[in-house]
C-alpha positions in Angstrom: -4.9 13.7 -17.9 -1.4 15.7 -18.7 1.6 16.0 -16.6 0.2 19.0 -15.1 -3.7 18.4 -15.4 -5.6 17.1 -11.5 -7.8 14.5 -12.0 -11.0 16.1 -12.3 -14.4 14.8 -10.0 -15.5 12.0 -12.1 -11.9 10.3 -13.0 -12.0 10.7 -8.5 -15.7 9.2 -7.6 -15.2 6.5 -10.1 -11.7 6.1 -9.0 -13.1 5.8 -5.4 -15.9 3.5 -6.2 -13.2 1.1 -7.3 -11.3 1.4 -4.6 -13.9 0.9 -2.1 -15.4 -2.3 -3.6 -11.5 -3.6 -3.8 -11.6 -3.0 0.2 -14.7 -4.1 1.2 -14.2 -7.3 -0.9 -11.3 -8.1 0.8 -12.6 -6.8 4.3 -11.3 -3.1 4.6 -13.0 -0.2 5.3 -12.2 3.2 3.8 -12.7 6.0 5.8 -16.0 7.3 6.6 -15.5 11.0 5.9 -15.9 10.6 2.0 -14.8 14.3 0.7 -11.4 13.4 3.2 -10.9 10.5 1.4 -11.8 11.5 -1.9 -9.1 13.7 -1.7 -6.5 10.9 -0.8 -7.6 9.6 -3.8 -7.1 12.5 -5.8 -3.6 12.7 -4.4 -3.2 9.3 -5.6 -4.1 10.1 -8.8 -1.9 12.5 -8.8 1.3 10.2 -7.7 -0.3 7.8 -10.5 -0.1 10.9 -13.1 3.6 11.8 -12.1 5.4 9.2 -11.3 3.5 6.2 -13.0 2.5 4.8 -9.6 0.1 5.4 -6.8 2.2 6.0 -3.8 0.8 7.4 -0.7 0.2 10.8 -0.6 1.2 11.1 2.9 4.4 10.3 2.6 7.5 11.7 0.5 8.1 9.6 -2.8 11.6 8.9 -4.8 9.8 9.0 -8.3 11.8 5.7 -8.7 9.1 2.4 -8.3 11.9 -0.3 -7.0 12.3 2.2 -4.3 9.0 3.2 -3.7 7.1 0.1 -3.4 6.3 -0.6 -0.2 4.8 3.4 -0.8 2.3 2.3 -3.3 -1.3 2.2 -1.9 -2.2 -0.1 -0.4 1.2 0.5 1.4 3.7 -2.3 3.1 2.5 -0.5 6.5 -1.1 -0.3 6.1 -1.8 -3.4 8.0 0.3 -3.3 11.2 -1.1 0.2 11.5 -4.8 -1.0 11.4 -3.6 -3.3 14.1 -2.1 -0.9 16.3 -3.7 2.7 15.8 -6.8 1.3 13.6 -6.5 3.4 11.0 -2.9 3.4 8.0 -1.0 6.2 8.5 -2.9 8.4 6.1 -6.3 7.7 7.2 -7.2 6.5 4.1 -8.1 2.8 5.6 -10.0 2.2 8.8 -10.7 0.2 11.2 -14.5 -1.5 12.5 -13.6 0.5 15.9 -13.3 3.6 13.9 -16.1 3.4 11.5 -18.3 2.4 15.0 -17.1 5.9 16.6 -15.7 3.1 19.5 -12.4 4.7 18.5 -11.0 8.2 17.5 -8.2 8.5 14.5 -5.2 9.6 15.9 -1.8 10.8 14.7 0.2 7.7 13.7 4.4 7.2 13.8 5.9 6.4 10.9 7.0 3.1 10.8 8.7 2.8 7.5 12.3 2.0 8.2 14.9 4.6 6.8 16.8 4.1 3.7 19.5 2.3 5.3 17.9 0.0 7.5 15.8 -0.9 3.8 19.2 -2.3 2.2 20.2 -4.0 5.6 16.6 -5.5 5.2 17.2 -6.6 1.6 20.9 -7.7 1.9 20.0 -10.3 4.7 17.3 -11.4 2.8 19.6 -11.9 0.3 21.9 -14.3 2.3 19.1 -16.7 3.6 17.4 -17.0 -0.2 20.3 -17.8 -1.5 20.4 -21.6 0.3 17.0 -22.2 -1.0 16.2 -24.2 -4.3 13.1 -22.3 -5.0 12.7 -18.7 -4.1 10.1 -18.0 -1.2 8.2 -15.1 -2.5 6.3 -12.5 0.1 3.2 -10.2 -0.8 4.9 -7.5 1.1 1.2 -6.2 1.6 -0.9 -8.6 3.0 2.4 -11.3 4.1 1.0 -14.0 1.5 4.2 -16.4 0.9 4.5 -18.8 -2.0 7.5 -21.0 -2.7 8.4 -21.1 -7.0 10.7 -19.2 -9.6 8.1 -16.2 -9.8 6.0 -14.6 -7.8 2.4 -14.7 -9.1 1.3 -11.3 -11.5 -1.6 -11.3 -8.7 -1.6 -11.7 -5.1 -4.3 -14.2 -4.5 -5.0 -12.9 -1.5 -5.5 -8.9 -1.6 -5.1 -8.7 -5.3 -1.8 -6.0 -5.2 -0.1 -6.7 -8.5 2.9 -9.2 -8.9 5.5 -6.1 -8.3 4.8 -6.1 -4.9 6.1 -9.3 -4.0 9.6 -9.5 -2.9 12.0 -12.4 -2.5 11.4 -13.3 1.2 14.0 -16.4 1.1 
């Protein structure tokens, strides 16, 4: 795919077969509406193509990765969203209630904090790791912590890679 080439319908249903065996094997479900969510995935893609990352395609990216990761699908939010609306703020991940038809998807408030309350965030963090003799390290997708010099290149938990862990303490 070029810089200016849309990944076409097989790079999409494969992409999206991968996708949903990564949920369901750690317990998500992906939406139900399959042409909706193939084109999340598409979009995706897309992000993937330009940028060199997957970030959400709901929501407006830097192009710069250190500033985008808690953007990069699975996002930072994706969980306290299925919590409290059942469904990420794109749609793309569902809840049981939602795949049932108990519950509706609904429009969803952005939660991710603005780019100044993200450097208060980091700088405090900052202040508490630096008492520590090993650095506590946080899946900032799933919350995994694990106390060494590194985090892991894998979460073991929802498999996000290693970038998405950030010093917690």
């Amino acid at each position: 795919m070029s810089d200016f080439d849309e990944p076409d319908s097989n790079e999409v249903d494969s992409y999206y077969e991968k996708v949903k065996a990564d949920a369901e094997s750690a317990g998500y479900n992906l939406n139900a509406d399959v042409e909706f969510t193939k084109e999340l995935l598409k979009s995706i893609l897309i992000n993937k193509n330009r940028y060199g990352y997957g970030a959400c395609p709901c929501r407006l990216a830097s192009g710069i990765k250190e500033e985008d990761l808690d953007l990069i699908c699975p996002c930072d939010y994706r969980d306290p969203d299925l919590v409290e609306y059942e469904a990420c703020y794109c749609g793309l991940y569902v809840s049981n209630k939602i795949i049932s038809g108990e519950k509706k998807l609904q429009s969803i408030p952005e939660r991710r904090p603005s780019p100044k309350e993200r450097e208060k965030i980091k700088e405090s963090t900052m202040e508490i790791s630096n008492k520590l003799s090993k650095p506590v390290w946080r899946c900032s997708v799933c919350g995994y912590l694990c106390a060494r010099d590194a985090p892991p290149e894998v979460c073991p938990i929802c498999k996000v890679s290693g970038d998405r862990f950030e010093r917690f303490m």
